[in-house]
MIDOSE-1310 file (N, C-alpha, C; in nm, 2 decimals, decimal comma, always signed):
residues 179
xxxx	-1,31/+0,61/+0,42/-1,17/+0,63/+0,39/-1,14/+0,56/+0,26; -1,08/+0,62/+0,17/-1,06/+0,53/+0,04/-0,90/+0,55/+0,02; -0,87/+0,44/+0,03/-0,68/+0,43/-0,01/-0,65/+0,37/-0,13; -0,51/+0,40/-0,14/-0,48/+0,33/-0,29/-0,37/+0,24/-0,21
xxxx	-0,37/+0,10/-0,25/-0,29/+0,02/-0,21/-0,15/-0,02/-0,34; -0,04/+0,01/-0,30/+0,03/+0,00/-0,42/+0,18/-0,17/-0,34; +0,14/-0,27/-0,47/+0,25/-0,36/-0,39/+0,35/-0,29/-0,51; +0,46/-0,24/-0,49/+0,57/-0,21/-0,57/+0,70/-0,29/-0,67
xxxx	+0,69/-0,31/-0,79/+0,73/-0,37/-0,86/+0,80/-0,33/-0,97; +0,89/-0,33/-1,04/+0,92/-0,31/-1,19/+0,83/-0,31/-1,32; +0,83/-0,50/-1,28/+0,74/-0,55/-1,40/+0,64/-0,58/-1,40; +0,58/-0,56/-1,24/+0,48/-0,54/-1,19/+0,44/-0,46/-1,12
xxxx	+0,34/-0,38/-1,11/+0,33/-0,27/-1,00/+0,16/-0,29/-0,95; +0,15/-0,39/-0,81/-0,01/-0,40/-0,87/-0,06/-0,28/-0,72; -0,16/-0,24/-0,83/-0,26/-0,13/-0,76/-0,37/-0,15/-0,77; -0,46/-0,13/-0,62/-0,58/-0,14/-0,59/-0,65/-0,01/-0,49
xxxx	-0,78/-0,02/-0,52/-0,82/+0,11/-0,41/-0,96/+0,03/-0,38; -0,96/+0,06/-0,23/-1,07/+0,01/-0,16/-1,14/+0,09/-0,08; -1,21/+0,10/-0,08/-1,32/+0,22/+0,02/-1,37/+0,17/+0,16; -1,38/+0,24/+0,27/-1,45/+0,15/+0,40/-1,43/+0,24/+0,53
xxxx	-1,46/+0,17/+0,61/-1,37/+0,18/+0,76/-1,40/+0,06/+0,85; -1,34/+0,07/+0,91/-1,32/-0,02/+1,01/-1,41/-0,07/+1,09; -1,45/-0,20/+1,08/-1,57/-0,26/+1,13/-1,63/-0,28/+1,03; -1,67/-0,24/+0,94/-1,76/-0,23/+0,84/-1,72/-0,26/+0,69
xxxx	-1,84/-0,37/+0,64/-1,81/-0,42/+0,48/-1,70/-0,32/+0,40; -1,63/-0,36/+0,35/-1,52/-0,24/+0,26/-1,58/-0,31/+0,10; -1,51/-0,17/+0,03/-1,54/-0,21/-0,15/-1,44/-0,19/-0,21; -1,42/-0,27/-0,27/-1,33/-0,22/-0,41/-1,35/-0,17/-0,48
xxxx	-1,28/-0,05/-0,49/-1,29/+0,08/-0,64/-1,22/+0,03/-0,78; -1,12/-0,02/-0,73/-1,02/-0,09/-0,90/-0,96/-0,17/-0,85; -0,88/-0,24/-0,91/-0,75/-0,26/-0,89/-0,70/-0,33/-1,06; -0,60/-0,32/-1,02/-0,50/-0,33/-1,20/-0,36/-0,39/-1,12
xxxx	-0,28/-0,34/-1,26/-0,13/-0,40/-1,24/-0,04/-0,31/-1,36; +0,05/-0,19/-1,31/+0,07/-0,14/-1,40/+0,27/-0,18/-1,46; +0,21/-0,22/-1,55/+0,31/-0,32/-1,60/+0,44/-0,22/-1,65; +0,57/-0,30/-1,70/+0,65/-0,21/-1,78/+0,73/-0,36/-1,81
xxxx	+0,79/-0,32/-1,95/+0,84/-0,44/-2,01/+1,01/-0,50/-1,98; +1,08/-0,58/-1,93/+1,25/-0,57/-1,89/+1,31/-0,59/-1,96; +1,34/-0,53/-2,13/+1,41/-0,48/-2,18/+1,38/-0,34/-2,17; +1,35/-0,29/-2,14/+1,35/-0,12/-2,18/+1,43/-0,06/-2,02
xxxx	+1,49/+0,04/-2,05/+1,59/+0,14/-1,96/+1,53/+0,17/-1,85; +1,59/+0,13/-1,74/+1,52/+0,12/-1,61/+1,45/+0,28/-1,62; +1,57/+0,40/-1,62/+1,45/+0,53/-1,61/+1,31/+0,53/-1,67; +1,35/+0,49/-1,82/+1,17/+0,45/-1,91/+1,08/+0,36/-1,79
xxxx	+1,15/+0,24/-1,75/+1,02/+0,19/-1,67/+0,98/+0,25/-1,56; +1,07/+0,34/-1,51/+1,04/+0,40/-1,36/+0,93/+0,53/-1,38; +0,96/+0,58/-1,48/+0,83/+0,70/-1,56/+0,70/+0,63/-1,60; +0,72/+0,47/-1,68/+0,62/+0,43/-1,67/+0,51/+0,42/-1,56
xxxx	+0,60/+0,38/-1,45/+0,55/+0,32/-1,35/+0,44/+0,50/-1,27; +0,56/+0,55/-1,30/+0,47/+0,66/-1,25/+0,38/+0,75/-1,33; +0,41/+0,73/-1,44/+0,25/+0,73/-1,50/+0,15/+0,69/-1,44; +0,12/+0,54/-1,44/+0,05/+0,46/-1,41/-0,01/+0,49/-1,27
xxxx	+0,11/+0,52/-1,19/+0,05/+0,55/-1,07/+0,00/+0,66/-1,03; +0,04/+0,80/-1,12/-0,06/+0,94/-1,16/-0,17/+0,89/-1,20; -0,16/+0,84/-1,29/-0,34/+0,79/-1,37/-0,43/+0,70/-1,25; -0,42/+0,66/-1,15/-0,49/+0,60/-1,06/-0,52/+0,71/-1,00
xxxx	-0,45/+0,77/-0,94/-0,42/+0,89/-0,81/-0,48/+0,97/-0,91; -0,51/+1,02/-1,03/-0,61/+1,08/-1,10/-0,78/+1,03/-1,09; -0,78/+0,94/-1,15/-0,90/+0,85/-1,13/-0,99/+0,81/-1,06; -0,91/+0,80/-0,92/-0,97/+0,73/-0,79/-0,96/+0,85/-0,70
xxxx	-0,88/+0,89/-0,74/-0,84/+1,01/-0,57/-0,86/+0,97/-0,41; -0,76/+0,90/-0,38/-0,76/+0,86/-0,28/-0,72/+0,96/-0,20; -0,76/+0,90/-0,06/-0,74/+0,99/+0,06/-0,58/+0,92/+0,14; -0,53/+0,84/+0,14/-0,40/+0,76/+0,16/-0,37/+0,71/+0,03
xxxx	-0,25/+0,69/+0,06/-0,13/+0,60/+0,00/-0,09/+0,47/+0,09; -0,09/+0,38/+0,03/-0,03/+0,26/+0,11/+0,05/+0,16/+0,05; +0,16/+0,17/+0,12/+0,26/+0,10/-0,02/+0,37/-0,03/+0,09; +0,38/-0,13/+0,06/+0,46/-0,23/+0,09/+0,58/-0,19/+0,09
xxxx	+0,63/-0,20/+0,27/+0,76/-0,18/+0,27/+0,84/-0,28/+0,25; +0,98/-0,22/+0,17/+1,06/-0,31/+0,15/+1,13/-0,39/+0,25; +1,20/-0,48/+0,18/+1,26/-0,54/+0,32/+1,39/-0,65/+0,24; +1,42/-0,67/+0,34/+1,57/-0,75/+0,25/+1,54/-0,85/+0,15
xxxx	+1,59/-0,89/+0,07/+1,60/-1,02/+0,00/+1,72/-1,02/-0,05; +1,72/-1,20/-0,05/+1,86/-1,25/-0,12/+1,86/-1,18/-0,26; +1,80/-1,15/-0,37/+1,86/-1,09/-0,49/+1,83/-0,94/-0,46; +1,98/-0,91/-0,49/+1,96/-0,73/-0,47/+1,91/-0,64/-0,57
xxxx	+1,92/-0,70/-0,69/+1,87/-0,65/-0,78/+1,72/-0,62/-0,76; +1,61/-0,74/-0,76/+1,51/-0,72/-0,72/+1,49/-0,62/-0,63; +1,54/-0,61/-0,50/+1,51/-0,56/-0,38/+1,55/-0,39/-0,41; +1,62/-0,37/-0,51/+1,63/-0,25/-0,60/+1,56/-0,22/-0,69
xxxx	+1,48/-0,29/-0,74/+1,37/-0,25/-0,85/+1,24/-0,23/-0,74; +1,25/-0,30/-0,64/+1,12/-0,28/-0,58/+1,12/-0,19/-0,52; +1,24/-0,13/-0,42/+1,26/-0,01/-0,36/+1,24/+0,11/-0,46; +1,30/+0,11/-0,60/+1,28/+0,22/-0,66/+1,13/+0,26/-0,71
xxxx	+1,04/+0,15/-0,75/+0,91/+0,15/-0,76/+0,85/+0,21/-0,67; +0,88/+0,14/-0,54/+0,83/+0,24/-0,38/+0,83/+0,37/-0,37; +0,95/+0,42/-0,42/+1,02/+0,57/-0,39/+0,87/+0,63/-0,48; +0,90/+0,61/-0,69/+0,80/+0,67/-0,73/+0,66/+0,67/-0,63
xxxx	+0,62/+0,56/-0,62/+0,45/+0,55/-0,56/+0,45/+0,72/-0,43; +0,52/+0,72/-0,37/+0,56/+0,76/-0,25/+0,58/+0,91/-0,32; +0,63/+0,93/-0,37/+0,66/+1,04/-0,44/+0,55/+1,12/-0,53; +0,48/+1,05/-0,56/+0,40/+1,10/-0,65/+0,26/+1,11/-0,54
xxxx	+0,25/+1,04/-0,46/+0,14/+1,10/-0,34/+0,19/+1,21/-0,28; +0,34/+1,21/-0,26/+0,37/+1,36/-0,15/+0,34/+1,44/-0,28; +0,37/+1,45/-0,39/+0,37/+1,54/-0,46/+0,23/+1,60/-0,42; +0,08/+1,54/-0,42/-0,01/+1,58/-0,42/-0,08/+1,60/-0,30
xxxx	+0,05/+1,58/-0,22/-0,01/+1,61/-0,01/-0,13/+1,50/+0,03; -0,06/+1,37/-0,01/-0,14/+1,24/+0,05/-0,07/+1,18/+0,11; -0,09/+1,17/+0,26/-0,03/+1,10/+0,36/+0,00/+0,95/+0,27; +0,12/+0,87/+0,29/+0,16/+0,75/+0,24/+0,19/+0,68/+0,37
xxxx	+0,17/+0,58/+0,35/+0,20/+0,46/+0,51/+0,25/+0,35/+0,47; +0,34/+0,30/+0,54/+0,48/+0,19/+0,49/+0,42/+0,09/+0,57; +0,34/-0,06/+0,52/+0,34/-0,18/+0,58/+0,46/-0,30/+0,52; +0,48/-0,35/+0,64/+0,57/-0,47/+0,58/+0,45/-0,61/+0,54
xxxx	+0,52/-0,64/+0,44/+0,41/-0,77/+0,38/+0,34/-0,87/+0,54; +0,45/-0,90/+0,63/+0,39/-0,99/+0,76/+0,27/-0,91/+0,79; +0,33/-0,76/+0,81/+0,18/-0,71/+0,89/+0,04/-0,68/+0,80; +0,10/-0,68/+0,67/-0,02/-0,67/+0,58/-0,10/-0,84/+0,62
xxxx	+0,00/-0,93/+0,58/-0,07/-1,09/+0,56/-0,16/-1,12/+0,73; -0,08/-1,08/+0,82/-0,16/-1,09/+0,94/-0,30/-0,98/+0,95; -0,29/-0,87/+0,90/-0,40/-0,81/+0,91/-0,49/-0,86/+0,83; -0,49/-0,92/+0,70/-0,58/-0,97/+0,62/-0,61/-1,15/+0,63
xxxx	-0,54/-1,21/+0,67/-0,54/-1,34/+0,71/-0,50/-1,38/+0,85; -0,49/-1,30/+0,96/-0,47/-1,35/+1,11/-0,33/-1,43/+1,08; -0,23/-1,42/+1,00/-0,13/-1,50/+1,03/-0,03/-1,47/+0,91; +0,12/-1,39/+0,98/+0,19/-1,33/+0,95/+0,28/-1,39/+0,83
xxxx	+0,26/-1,50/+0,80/+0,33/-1,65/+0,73/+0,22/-1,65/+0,64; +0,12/-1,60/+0,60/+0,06/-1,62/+0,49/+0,10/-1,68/+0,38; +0,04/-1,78/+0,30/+0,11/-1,72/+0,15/+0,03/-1,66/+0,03; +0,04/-1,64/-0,06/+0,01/-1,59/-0,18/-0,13/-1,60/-0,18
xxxx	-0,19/-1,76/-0,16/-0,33/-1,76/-0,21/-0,42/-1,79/-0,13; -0,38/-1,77/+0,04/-0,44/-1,72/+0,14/-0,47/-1,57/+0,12; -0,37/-1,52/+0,12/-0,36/-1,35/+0,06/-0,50/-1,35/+0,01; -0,49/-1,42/-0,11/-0,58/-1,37/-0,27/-0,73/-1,46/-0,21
xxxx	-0,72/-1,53/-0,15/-0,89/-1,59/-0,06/-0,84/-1,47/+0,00; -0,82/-1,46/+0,10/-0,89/-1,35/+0,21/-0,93/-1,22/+0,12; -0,89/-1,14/+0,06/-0,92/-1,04/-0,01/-1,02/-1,07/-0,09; -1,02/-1,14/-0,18/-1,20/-1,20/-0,25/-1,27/-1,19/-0,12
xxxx	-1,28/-1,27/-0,03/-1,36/-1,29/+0,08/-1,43/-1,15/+0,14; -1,33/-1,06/+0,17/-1,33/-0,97/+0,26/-1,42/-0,87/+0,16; -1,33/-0,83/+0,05/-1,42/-0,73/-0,07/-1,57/-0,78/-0,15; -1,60/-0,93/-0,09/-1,70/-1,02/-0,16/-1,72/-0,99/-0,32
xxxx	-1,55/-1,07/-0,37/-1,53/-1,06/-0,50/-1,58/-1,21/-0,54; -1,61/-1,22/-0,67/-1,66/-1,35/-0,75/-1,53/-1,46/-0,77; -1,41/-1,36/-0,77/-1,27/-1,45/-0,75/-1,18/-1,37/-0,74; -1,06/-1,42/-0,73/-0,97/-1,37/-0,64/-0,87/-1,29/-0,80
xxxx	-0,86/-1,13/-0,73/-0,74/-1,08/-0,84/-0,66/-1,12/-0,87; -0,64/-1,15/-1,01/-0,51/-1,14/-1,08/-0,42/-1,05/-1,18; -0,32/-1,09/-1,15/-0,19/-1,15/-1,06/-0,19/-1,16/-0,91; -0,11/-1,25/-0,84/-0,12/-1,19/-0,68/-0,08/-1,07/-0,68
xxxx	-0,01/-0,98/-0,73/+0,03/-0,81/-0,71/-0,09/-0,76/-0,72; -0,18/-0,77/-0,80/-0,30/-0,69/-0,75/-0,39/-0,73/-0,62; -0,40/-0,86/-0,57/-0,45/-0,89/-0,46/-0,40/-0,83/-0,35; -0,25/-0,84/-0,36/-0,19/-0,78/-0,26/-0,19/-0,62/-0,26
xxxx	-0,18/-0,56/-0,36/-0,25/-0,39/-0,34/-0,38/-0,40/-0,31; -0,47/-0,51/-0,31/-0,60/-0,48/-0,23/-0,57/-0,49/-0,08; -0,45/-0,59/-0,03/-0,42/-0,65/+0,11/-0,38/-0,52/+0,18; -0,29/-0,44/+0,08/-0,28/-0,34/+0,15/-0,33/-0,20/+0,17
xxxx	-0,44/-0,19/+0,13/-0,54/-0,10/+0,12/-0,62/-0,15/+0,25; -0,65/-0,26/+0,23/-0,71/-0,31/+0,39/-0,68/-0,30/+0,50; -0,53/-0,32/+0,45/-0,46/-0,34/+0,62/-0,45/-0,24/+0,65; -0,43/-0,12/+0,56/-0,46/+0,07/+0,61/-0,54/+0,10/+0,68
xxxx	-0,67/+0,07/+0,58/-0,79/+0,08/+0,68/-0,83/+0,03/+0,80; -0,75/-0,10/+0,80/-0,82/-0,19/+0,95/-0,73/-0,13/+1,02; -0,56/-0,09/+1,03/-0,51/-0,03/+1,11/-0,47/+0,16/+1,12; -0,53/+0,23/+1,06/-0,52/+0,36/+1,04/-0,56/+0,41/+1,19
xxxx	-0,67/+0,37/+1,17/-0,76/+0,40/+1,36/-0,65/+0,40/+1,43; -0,63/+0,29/+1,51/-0,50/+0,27/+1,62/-0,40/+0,34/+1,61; -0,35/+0,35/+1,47/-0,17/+0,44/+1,46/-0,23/+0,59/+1,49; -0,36/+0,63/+1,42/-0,37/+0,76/+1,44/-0,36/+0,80/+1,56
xxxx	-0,41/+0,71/+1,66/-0,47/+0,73/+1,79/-0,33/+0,74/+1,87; -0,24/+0,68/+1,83/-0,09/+0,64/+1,87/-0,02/+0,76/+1,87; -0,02/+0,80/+1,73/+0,04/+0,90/+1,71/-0,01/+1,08/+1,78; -0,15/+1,03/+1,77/-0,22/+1,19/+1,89/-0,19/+1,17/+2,02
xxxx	-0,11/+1,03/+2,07/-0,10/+1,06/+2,23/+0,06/+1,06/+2,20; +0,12/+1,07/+2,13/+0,26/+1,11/+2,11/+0,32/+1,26/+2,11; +0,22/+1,27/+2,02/+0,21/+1,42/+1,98/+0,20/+1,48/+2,12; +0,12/+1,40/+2,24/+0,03/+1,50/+2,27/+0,12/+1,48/+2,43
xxxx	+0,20/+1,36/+2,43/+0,33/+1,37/+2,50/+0,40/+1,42/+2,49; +0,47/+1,44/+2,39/+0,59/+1,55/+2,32/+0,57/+1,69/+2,36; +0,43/+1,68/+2,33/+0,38/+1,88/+2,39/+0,42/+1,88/+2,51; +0,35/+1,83/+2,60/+0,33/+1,82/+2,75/+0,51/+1,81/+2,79
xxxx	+0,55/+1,73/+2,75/+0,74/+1,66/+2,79/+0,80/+1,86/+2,71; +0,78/+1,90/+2,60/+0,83/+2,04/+2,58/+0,77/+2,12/+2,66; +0,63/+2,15/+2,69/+0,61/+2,24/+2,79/+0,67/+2,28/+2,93; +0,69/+2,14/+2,98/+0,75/+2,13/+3,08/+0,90/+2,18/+3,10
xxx	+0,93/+2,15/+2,99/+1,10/+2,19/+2,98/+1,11/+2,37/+2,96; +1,02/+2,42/+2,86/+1,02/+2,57/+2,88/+0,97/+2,65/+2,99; +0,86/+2,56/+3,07/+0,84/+2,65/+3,20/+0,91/+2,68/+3,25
């Protein structure tokens, strides 16, 4: 399985793609940070951003999308530049019919460090560690689009499994109702 991990940002947007499956050594294919500068007009940076995030999704061709769900913060502004960053990532996978999966940072930092309270440079050790990198990506935005590339793969198994006995309830629960 090879995903593209995107942590979503303005002035940062870090992207990583990791190849693996579960149980088994994973690799890193890239990872970057695709930047845009905060004087220029939020649309310009939001096109940037999706540039950037076409030119990966060109390059790498991943089989997922995996993008850091937002979640509240005290500055709304931020929490608006990062939600809009999300939308692009998210948008530019459906465009090209690639399933996209919303982790919140705790379940990323628990899946990659066993502990939901992580911080930054537990993140960036565990991901060197896990990808057996020489050191740890920088900025943390690209560590963390490697965290979440991982945490795709280590949890993709289970949700799928989740979601086929849902599915597979919903049939059974409608059948029942049409007999």
């Amino acid at each position: 399985m090879r995903v593209l991990g995107v942590d979503p940002g303005l002035t940062r947007c870090g992207v990583g793609v990791v190849e693996g499956v579960a149980g088994r050594p994973l690799t890193m294919i890239g990872v970057g940070v695709v930047r845009t500068p905060a004087d220029v007009e939020l649309s310009d940076r939001l096109l940037a951003v999706e540039q950037g995030i076409e030119e990966w999704l060109d390059e790498h061709r991943p089989e997922f999308v995996a993008v850091e769900r937002v979640f509240s913060q005290h500055n709304v502004r931020t929490v608006m530049g990062t939600a809009q960053a999300s939308a692009v990532a998210m948008l530019c996978a459906a465009r090209r019919g690639i399933p996209v999966a919303l982790h919140t940072p705790s379940e990323v930092k628990a899946a990659v460090t066993g502990s939901g309270r992580a911080d930054k440079a537990q993140v960036g050790a565990m991901v060197t560690r896990l990808l057996r990198l020489a050191a740890p990506p920088k900025p943390a935005d690209a560590a963390d689009a490697l965290a979440l590339a991982i945490c795709h793969i280590w949890r993709a198994p289970a949700q799928n499994r989740l979601q086929q006995a849902l599915a597979l309830h919903t049939a059974h629960a409608t059948k029942g109702r049409t007999a």
